[in-house]
C-alpha positions in Angstrom: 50.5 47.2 -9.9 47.8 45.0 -8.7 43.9 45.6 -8.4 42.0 45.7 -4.9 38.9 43.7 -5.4 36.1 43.0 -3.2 36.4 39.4 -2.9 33.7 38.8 -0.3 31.5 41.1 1.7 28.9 40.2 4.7 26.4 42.2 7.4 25.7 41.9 10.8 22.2 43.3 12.5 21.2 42.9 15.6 18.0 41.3 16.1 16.0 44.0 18.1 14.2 46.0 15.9 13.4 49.3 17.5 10.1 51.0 15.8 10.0 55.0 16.0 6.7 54.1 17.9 9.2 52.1 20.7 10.6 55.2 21.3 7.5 57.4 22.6 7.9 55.3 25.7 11.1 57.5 26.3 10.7 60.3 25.1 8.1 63.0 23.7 8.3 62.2 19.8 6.0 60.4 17.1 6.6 58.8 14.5 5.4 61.0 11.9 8.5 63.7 13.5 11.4 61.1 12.9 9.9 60.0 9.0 9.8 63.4 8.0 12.8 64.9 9.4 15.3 61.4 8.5 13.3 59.2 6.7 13.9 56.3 9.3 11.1 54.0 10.5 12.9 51.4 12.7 16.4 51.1 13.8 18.5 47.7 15.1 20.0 48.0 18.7 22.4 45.3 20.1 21.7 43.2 23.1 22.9 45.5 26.1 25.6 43.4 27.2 25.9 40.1 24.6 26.9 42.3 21.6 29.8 44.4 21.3 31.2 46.1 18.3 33.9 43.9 17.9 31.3 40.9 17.6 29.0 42.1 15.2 32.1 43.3 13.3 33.2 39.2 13.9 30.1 37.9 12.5 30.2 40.8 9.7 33.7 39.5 8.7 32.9 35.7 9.2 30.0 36.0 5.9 32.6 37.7 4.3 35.7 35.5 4.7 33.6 32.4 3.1 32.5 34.0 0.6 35.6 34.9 -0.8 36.0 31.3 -0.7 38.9 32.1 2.2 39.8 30.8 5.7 41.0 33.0 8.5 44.5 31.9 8.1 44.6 34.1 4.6 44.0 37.2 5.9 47.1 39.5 6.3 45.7 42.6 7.7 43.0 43.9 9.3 41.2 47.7 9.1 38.7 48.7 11.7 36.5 51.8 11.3 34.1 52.8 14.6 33.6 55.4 16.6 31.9 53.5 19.0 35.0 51.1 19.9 34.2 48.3 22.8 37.3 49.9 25.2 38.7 53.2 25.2 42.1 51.7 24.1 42.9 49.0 22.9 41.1 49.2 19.3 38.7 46.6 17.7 41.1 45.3 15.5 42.9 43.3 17.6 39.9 41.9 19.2 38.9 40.7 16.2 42.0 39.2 15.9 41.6 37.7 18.9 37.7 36.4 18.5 38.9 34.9 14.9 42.0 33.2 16.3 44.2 34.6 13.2 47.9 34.3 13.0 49.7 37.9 14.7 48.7 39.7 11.7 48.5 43.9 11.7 45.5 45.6 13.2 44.4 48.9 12.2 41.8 51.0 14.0 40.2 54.1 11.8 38.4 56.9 13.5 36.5 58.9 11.3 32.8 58.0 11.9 30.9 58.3 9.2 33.7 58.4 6.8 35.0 55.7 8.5 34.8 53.0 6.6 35.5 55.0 3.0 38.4 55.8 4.9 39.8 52.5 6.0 38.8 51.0 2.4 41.1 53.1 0.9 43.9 52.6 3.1 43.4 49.1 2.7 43.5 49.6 -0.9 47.2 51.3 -0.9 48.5 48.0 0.9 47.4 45.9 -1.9 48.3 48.3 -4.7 52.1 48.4 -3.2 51.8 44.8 -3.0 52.4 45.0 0.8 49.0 42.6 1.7 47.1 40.3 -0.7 43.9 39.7 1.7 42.6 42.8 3.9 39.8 41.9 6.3 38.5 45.8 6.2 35.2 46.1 8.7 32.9 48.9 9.7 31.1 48.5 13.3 28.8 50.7 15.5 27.2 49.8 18.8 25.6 53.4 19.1 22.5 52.2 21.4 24.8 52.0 24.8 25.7 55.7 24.8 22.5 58.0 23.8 20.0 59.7 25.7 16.9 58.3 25.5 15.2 61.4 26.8 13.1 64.3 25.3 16.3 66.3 25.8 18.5 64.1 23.4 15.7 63.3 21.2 17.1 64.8 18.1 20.5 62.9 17.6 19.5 59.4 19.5 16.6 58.8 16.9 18.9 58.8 14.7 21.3 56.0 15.5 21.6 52.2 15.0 23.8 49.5 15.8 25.5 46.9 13.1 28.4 45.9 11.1 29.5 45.1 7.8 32.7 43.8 6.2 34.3 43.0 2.9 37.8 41.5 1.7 39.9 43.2 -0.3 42.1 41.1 -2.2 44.8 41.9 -4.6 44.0 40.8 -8.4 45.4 41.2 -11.5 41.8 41.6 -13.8 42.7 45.4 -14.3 38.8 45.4 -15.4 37.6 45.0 -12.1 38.7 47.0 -8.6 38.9 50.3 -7.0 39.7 52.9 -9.2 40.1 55.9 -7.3 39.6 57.3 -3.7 38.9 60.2 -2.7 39.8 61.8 0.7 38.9 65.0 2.3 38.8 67.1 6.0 37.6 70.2 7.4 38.3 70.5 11.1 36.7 74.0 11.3 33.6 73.4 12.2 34.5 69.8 14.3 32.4 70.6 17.3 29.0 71.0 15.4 28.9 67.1 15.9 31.4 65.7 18.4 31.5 63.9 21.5 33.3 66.6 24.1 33.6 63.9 27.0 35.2 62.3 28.4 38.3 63.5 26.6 41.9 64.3 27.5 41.1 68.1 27.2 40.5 68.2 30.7 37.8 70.5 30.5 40.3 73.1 29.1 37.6 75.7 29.1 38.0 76.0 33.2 40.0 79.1 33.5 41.9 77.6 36.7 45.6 76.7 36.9 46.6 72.5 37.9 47.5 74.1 41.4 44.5 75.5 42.6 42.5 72.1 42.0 42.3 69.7 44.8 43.3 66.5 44.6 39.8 64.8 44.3 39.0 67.5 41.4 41.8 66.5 39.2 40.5 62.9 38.5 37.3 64.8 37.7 38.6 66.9 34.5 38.2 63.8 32.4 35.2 62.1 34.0 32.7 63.9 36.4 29.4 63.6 38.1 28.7 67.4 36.9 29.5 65.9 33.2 26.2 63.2 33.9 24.0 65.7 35.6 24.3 68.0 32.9 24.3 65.5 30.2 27.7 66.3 28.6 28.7 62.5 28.0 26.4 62.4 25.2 27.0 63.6 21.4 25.8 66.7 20.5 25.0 67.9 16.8 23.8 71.1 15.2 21.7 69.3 12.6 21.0 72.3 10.3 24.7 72.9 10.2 25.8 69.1 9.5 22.9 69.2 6.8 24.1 72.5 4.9 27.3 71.2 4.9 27.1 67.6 3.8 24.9 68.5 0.9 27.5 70.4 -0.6 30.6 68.2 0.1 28.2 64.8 -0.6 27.9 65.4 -4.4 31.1 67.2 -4.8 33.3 64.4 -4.0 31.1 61.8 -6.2 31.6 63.7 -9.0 35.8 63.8 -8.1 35.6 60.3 -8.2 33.8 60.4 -11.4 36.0 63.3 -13.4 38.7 61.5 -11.9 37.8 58.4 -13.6 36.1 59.8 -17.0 32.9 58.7 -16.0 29.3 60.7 -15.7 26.4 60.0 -13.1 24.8 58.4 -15.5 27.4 56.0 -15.8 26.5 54.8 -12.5 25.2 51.5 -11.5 24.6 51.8 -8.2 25.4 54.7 -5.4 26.1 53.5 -2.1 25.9 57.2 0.2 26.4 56.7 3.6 22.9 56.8 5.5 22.9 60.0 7.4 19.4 61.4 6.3 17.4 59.9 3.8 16.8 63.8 3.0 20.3 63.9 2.1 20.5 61.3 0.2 17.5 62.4 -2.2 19.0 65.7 -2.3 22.2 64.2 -3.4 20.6 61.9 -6.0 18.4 65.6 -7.4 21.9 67.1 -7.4 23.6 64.2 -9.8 20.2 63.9 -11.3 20.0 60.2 -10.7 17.2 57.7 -11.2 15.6 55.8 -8.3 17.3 52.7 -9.3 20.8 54.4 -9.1 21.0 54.8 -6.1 20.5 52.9 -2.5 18.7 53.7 0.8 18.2 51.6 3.8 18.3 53.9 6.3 14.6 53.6 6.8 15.1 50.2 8.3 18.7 50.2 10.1 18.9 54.6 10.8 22.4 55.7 10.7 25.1 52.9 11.4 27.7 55.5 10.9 31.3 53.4 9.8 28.7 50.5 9.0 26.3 52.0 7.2 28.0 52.0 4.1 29.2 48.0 4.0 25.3 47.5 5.3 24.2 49.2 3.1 26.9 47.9 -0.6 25.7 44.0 1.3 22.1 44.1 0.9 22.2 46.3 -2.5 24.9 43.3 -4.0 22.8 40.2 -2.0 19.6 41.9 -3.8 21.2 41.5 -7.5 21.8 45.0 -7.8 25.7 44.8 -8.6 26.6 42.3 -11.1 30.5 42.1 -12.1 31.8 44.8 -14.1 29.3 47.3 -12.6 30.3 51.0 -12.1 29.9 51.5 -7.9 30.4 54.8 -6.1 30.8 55.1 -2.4 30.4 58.3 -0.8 30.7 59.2 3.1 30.1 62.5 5.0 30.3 62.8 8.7 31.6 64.2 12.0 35.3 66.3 11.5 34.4 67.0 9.5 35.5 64.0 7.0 34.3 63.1 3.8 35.4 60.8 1.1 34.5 58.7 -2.1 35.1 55.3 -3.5 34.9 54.6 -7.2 35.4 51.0 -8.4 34.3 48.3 -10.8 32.5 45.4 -9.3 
């Protein structure tokens, strides 16, 4: 059985830098509010109409290809993780297709947010180890700006959020000392709408007791998109922060340690720990949890907020550009988010 490697990886961020002082113009907050409640000083957001996320996810992918020393014509398959995708339907993964001019390879789209692109890695990883694909083209993009209110009233989720993207190539190799080892997938639907988007959505507000024949015509086209949905600010995502919090610190360090028992490892075998940037208080409480060192684990989250699906490849980019990962290093991934989803990664650079 072959290894999935990560042959090449690359980031995309917008160039706008959005301070948490940029935002007082919009809404009643400070700076001080957003650092200690998320640990986020400045955010990217993508140009309002020259960036989508399929072309940050292009220029993510582009860094990537090269540097696994590969041209577009290689890649068999593609994986796209968002939750933010540029049409309703079709997915992202054909328009990167598309942008790339590739040959009429398969094009996946993942949707589970945060988990996203933990997800979509180890899908991707199942092709190679079966021997189906040798070159996956596996990318994480969010273009969050474009659909959060910038009021007081959706202060506490939209200063949160960022835009950006971030790719890698997994390629099938036969160095059993390097690759994924394991990964590690989990879902709770429960408690999904604590975070969730309601609308629009094909429930057709199910929650109006009426039956199909008492609506008029005119009202029918409203059950999935409705001016009473904008006044009342029900297009926008909604999240019970405590809950997602309580939650995520329990399943976060739970599913590292799978991966590691899994594998016969300890935290302290641990090179590096990519989490998904959620809340940098998260991520510390995960670290005092697996009692980790500074150095163990990386943060970014101050400078980029949460990229959801991207955050992680973002986040693995800049920790291996920065000399952080050499080959042969011990990496965790770990992803919690909206669902809810969570998931690891374990693998040897």
């Amino acid at each position: 059985m072959k290894q999935s490697i990560i042959a090449g990886i690359g980031k995309y961020v917008p160039e706008n830098v959005v301070s948490n002082s940029d935002l007082i113009k919009y809404m009643d907050t400070s700076n001080e509010w957003i650092v200690e409640r998320t640990g986020i000083q400045e955010r990217r957001f993508a140009d309002r109409t020259g960036e989508t996320t399929t072309t940050m996810g292009v220029e993510a992918a582009k860094i990537a290809i090269e540097r696994a020393g590969l041209t577009t014509d290689d890649i068999d398959f593609i994986v796209f993780a968002t939750l933010s995708p540029d049409y309703y339907f079709p997915g992202c993964g054909v328009l990167v297709q598309r942008a790339l001019k590739m040959k009429e390879i398969g094009a996946l789209d993942v949707r589970n947010q945060c988990s996203g692109f933990v997800y979509a890695l180890s899908v991707a990883d199942q092709f190679i180890k079966t021997g189906m694909y040798k070159n996956i083209l596996v990318i994480g993009s969010e273009k969050h700006s474009f659909g959060l209110d910038f009021s007081t009233r959706g202060r506490n989720v939209s200063v949160i959020f960022g835009d950006g993207a971030g790719a890698v190539v997994l390629q099938a190799s036969d160095d059993k000392e390097r690759g994924i080892l394991s990964t590690h997938l989990h879902s709770d639907g429960e408690s999904a709408e604590i975070l969730a988007m309601y609308n629009p959505g094909t429930h057709a507000n199910h929650w109006i007791d009426r039956k199909l024949a008492d609506f008029e015509e005119a009202e029918i086209g409203e059950m999935f998109m409705s001016r009473e949905m904008v006044d009342k600010a029900q297009l926008y995502p909604f999240m019970d922060g405590p809950a997602v919090f309580k939650k995520a610190a329990v399943k976060f360090p739970e599913v590292v340690r799978e991966a590691l028992d899994k594998n016969g490892y300890s935290p302290s075998d641990i090179k590096v720990l990519i989490p998904h940037q959620a809340n940098l208080r998260i991520s510390q409480f995960v670290q005092h949890e697996l009692k980790l060192r500074d150095d163990q684990v990386y943060n970014n989250i101050q400078r980029y907020g949460n990229t959801t699906a991207a955050s992680v490849p973002i986040a693995l980019c800049e920790a291996w550009e920065a000399g952080k990962i050499d080959k042969g290093d011990l990496v965790c991934l770990a992803a919690f988010g909206s669902g809810f989803t969570w998931a690891s990664a374990l693998l040897k650079w």
